[in-house]
C-alpha positions as CSV (number, residue, x, y, z in Angstrom):
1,X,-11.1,-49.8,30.3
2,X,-12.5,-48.8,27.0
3,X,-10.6,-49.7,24.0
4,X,-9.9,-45.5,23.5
5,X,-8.6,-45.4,26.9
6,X,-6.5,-48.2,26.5
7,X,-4.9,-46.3,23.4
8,X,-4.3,-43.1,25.6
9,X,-2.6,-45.4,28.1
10,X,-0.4,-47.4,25.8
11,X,0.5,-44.3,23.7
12,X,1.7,-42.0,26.5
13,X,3.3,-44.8,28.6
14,X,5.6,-45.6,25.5
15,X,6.4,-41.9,24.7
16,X,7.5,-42.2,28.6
17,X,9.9,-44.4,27.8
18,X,12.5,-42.0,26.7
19,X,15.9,-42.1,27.3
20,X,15.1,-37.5,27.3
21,X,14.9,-36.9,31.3
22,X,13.4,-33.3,30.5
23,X,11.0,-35.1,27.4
24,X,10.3,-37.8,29.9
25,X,8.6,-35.5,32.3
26,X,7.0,-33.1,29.6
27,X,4.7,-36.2,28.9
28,X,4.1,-37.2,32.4
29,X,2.8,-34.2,33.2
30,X,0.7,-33.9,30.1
31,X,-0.4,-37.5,31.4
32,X,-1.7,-35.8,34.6
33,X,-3.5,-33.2,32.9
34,X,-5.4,-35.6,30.5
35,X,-6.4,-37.7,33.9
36,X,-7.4,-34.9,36.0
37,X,-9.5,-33.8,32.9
38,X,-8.4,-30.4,33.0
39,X,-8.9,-29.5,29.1
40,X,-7.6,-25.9,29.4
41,X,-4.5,-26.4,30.8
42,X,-3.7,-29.6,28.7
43,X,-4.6,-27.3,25.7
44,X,-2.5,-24.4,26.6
45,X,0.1,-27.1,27.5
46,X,-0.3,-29.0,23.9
47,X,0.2,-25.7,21.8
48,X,3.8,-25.2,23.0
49,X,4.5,-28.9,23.5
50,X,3.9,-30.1,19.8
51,X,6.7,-27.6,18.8
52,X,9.2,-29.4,20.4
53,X,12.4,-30.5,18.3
54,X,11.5,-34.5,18.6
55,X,7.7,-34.3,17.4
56,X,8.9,-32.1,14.6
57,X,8.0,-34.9,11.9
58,X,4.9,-36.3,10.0
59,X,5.0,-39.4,11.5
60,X,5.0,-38.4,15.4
61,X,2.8,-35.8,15.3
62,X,-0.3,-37.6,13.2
63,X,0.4,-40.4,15.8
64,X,0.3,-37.5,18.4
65,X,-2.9,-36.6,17.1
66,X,-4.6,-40.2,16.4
67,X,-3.7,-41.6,19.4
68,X,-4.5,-38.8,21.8
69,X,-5.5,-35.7,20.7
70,X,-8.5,-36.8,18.8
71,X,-9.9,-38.9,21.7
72,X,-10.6,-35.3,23.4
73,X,-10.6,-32.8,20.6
74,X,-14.1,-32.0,21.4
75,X,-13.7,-31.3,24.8
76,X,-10.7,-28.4,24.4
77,X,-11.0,-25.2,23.4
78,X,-11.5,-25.0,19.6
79,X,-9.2,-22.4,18.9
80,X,-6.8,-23.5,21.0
81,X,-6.9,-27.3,18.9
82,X,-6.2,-25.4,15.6
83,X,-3.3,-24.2,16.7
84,X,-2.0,-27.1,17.8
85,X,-3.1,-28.9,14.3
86,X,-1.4,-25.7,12.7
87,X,2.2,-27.7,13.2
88,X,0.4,-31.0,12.7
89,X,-0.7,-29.6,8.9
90,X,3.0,-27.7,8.9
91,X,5.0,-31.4,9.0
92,X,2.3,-33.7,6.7
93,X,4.5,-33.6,3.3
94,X,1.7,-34.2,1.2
95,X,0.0,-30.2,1.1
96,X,-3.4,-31.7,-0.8
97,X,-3.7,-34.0,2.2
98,X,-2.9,-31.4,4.8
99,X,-5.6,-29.4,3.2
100,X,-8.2,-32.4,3.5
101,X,-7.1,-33.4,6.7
102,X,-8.1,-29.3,7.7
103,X,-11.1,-29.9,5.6
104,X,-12.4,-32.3,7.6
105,X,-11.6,-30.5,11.2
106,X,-14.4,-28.0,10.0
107,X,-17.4,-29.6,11.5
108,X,-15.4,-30.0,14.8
109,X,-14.8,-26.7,15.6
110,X,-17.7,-25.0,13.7
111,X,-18.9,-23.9,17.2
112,X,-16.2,-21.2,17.6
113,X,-16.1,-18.7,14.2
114,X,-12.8,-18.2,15.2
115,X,-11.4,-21.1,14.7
116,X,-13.4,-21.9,11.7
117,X,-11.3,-18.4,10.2
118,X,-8.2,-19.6,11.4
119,X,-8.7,-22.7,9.6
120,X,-9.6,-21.0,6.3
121,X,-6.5,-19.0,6.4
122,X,-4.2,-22.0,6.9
123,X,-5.7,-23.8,4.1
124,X,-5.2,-20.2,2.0
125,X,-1.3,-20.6,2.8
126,X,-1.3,-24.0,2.0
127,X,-2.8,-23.3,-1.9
128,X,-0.7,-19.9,-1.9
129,X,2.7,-21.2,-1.1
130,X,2.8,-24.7,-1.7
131,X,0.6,-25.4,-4.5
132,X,0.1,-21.9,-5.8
133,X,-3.4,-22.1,-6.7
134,X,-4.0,-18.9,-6.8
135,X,-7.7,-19.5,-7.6
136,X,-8.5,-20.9,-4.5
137,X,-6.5,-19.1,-2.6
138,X,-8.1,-16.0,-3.6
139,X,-11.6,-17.8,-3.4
140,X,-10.7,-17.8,0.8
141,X,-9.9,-14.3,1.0
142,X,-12.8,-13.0,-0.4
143,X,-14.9,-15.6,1.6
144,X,-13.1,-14.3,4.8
145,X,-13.0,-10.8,3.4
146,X,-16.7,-9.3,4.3
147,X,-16.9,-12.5,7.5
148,X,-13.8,-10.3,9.2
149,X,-15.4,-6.9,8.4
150,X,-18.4,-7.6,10.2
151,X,-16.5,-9.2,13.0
152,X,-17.0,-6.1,15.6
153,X,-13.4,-6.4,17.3
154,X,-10.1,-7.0,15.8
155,X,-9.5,-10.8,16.7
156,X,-6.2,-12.8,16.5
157,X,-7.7,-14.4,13.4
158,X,-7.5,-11.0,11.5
159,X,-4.0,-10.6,11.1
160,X,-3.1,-13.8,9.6
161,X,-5.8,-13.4,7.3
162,X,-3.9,-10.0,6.4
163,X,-1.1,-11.5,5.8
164,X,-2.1,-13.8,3.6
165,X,-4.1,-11.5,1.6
166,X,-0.8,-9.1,1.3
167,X,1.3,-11.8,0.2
168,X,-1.7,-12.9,-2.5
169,X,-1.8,-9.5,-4.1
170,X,2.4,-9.0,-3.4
171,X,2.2,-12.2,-6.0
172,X,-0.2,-11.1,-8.2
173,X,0.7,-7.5,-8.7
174,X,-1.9,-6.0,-7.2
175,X,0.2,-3.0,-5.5
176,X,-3.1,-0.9,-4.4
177,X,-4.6,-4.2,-2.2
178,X,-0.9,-5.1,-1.2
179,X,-0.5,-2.0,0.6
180,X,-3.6,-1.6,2.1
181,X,-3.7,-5.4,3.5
182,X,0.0,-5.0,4.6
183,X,-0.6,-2.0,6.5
184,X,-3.9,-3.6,8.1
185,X,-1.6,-6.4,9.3
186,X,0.9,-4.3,10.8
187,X,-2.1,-2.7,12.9
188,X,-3.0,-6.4,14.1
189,X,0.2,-8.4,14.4
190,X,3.4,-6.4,14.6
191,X,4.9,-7.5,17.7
192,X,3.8,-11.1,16.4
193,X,6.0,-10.4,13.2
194,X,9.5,-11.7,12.9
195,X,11.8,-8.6,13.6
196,X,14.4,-10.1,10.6
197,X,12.0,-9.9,8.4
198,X,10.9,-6.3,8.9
199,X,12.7,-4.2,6.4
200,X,12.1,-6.5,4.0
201,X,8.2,-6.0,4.3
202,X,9.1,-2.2,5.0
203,X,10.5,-2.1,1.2
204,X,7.5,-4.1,-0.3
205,X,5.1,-1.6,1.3
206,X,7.1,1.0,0.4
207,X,7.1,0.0,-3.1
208,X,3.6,-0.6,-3.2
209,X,2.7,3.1,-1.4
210,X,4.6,4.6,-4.9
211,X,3.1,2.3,-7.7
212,X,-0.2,1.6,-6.0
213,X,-3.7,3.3,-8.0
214,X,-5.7,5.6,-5.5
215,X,-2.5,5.5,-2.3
216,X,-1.8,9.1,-2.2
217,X,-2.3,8.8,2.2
218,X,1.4,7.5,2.0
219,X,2.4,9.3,5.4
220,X,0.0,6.6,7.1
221,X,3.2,4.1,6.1
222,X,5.8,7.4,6.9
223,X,4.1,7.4,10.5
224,X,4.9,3.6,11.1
225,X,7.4,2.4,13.1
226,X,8.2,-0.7,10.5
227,X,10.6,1.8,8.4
228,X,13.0,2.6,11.0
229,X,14.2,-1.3,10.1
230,X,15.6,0.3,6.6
231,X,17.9,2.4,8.4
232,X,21.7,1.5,7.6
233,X,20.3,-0.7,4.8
234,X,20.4,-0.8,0.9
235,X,17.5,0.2,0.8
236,X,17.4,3.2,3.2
237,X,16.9,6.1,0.1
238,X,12.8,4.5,-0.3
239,X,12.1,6.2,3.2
240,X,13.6,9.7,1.3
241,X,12.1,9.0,-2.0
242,X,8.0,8.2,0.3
243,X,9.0,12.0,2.2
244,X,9.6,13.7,-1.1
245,X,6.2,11.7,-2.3
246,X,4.6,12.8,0.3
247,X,5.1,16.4,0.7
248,X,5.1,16.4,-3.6
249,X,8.4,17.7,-3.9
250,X,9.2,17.1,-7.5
251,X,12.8,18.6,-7.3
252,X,13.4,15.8,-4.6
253,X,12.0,13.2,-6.8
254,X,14.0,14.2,-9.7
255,X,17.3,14.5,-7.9
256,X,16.6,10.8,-6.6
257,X,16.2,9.3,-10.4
258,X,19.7,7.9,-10.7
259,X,19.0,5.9,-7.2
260,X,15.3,4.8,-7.9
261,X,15.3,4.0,-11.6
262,X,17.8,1.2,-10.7
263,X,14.3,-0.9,-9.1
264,X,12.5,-2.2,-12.5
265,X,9.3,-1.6,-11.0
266,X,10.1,1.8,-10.6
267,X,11.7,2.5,-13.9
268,X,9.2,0.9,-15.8
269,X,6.5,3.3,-13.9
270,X,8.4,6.7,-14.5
271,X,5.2,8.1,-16.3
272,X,2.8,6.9,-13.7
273,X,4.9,8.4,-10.5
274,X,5.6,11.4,-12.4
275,X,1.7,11.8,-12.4
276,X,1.3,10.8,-8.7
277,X,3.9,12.9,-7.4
278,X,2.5,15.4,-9.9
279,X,-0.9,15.1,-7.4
280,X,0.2,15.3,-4.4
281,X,2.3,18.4,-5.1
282,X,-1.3,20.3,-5.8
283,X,-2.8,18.5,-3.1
284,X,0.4,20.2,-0.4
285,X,0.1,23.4,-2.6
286,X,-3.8,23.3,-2.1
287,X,-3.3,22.1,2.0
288,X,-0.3,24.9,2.7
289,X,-2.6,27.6,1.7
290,X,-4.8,29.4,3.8
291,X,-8.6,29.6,3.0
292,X,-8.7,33.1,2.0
293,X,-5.8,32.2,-0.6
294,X,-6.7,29.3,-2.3
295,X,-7.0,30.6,-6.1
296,X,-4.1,28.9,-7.4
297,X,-3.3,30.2,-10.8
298,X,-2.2,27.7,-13.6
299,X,1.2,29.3,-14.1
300,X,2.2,28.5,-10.0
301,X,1.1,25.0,-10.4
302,X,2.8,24.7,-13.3
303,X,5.9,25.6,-11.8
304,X,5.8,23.7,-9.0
305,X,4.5,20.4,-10.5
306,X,7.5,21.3,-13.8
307,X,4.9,20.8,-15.7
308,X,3.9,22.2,-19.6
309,X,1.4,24.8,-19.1
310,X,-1.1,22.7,-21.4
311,X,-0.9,19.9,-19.4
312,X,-2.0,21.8,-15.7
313,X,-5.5,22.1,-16.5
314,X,-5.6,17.8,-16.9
315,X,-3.5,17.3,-13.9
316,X,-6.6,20.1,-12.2
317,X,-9.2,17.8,-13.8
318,X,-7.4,14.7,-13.0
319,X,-7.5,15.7,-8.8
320,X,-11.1,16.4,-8.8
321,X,-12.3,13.8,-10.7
322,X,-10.4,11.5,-7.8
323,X,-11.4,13.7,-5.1
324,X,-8.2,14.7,-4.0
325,X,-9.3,18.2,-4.0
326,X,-12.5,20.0,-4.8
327,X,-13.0,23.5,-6.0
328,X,-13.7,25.1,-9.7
329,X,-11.8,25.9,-12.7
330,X,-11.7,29.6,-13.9
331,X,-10.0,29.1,-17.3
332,X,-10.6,32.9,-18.4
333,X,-8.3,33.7,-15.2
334,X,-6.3,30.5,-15.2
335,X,-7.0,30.1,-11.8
336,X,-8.6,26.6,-10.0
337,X,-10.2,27.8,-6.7
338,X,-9.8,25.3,-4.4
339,X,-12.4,24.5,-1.4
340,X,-10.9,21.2,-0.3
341,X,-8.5,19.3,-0.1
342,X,-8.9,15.3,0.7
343,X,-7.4,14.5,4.7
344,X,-3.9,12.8,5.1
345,X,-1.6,11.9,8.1
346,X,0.7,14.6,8.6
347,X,4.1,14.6,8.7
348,X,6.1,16.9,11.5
349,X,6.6,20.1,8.9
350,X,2.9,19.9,7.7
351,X,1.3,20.2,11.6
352,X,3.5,22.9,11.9
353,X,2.4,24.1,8.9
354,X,-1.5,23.6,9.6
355,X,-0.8,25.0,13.4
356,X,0.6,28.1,11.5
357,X,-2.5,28.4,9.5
358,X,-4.4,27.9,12.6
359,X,-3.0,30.9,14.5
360,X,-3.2,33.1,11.3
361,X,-6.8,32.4,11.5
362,X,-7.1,32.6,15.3
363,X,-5.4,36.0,15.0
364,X,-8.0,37.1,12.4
365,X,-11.1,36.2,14.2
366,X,-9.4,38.5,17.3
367,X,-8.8,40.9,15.2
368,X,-12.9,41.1,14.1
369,X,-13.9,41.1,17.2
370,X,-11.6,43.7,18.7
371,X,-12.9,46.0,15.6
372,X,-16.8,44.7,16.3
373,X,-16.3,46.1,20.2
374,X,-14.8,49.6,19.0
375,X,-17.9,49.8,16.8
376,X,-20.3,48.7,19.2
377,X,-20.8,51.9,20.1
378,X,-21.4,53.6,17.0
379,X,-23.9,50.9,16.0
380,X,-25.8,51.3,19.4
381,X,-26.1,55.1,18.8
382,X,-27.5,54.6,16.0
């Protein structure tokens, strides 16, 4: 028997020994797995197993790890080993040494790109919330950043990597990435996501949706399932105060001040969400009109938007020079003539809105060719 069998054997016959019936027999049948050499069941078996409550401590799971787990580490699945090494690296006290230890696991799974992700990411939480290095930790997300785009498919590694890019920007104010990140991890990892923690994520998004440069899609967050968890909550008014955002109803948004101005974040941002609200009203004004009526004169946008007249032409200026909308200025007539208007999810009122236009237009184009058959015959005779 070779000395790292001999190892194997001591090591699993003395975790036998427990006076833990149910434990007991958890490790005699990982025993017959290791003998019969049957790697992927002993894997699947190892990444639930090393979560029970008595390995739950430096000390037992490194030894779990020395004294059997590396002697086959190789042969397993390499995915399936980081997740078992993700508790491992969860109970070693010492984060610098957990991040070595992951460090060093690189050339062993280097065959899988998956794992080799996975991997980063854990080391990225490690420098985030244990030793906030927020150098290196945004060193691994921008690594990861490009590797994940290119990936092809969506794989389990890309919502955790989501995650921890969220919470990077969350911590460094970055509202703009925030949002974007957390709504690509609630594409990838929802159902993985603890439900108790939901609302609080819901009102981080949603904060990040209103003081975010460049959000203005904000019924993409509207649309998601994750703000239902707000209702019967403190924090229920943020789903009202996204709506009004997102169909630009200033009246709405005013009427809300004594609710929202009570967040600092908010408060100290009046002037910027007065400007963003201020946007997406002549973005709605510009989508609610038909084709045919699109000259919007300076005096309805003002009112709408309760803006000065002096400032409209800005706000006009402002929308095109972000693409929100596109059209030209007439400032003889006071008019902008819109072409365009930049593509959103839609709320319930605004596809009835657009299905109204729709029919409007579908009625027009009947109408020309009723009036194209009754001349038909003048033209022919002609």
């Amino acid at each position: 028997m070779s000395n790292t069998q001999a190892t194997v054997t001591a090591y699993l016959a003395a975790q036998k020994k427990t006076t833990n019936k149910d434990l007991a027999a958890e490790w005699t049948l990982i025993e017959e797995l290791h003998n019969e050499k049957l790697w992927n069941e002993l894997t699947i078996k190892l990444v639930t197993f090393v979560r029970h409550e008595s390995l739950q401590d430096e000390s037992a799971l490194l030894q779990l790890y020395q004294n059997f787990i590396s002697t086959f580490e190789t042969k397993i699945n390499p995915y399936g080993l980081i997740q078992i090494l993700e508790v491992v690296v969860d109970n070693i006290a010492d984060k610098k040494e957990a991040i070595d230890f992951l460090e060093k696991m690189k050339d062993k799974v280097k065959i899988c790109d998956e794992a080799v992700w996975y991997l980063q990411v854990m080391q990225g939480n490690l420098y985030l919330s244990n030793l906030n290095d927020l150098n290196a930790t945004k060193k691994i997300i921008e690594e990861l950043r490009d590797v994940l785009e290119e990936a092809g498919n969506v794989t389990p590694v890309h919502g955790k990597y989501y995650m921890l890019a969220s919470q990077y920007y969350r911590r460094v104010g970055k509202h703009s990435e925030y949002y974007r990140c957390g709504l690509q991890f609630l594409g990838c990892s929802l159902d993985d996501y603890p439900r108790d923690q939901w609302a609080q994520q819901a009102f981080f998004l949603g904060l990040a949706a209103l003081l975010g440069d460049g959000v203005y899609n904000i019924g993409e967050l509207l649309a998601h399932p994750i703000l239902e968890s707000l209702q019967n909550t403190e924090n229920e008014w943020l789903v009202e105060l996204l709506k009004a955002f997102n169909m630009g109803d200033i009246n709405k948004f005013n009427a809300m001040k004594k609710i929202w101005s009570k967040i600092p974040d908010l408060a100290a941002q009046e002037v910027k969400l007065r400007q963003k609200i201020s946007l997406l009203c002549l973005m709605e004004m510009t989508f609610k009109r038909s084709a045919i009526e699109r000259a919007i004169s300076f005096a309805d946008i003002a009112s709408e938007t309760k803006l000065p007249a002096k400032e409209v032409e800005y706000l006009i200026m402002k929308a095109l020079a972000l693409d929100l909308v596109r059209g030209e200025i007439d400032q003889v007539a006071g008019v902008v003539n819109m072409s365009w208007v930049q593509p959103r999810v839609l709320n319930r009122a605004q596809i009835v809105g657009m299905a109204s236009t729709l029919d409007t237009w579908m009625g027009a184009i009947t109408n020309m060719e009723k009036l194209m058959e009754n001349r038909a015959a003048e033209i022919l005779t002609n």
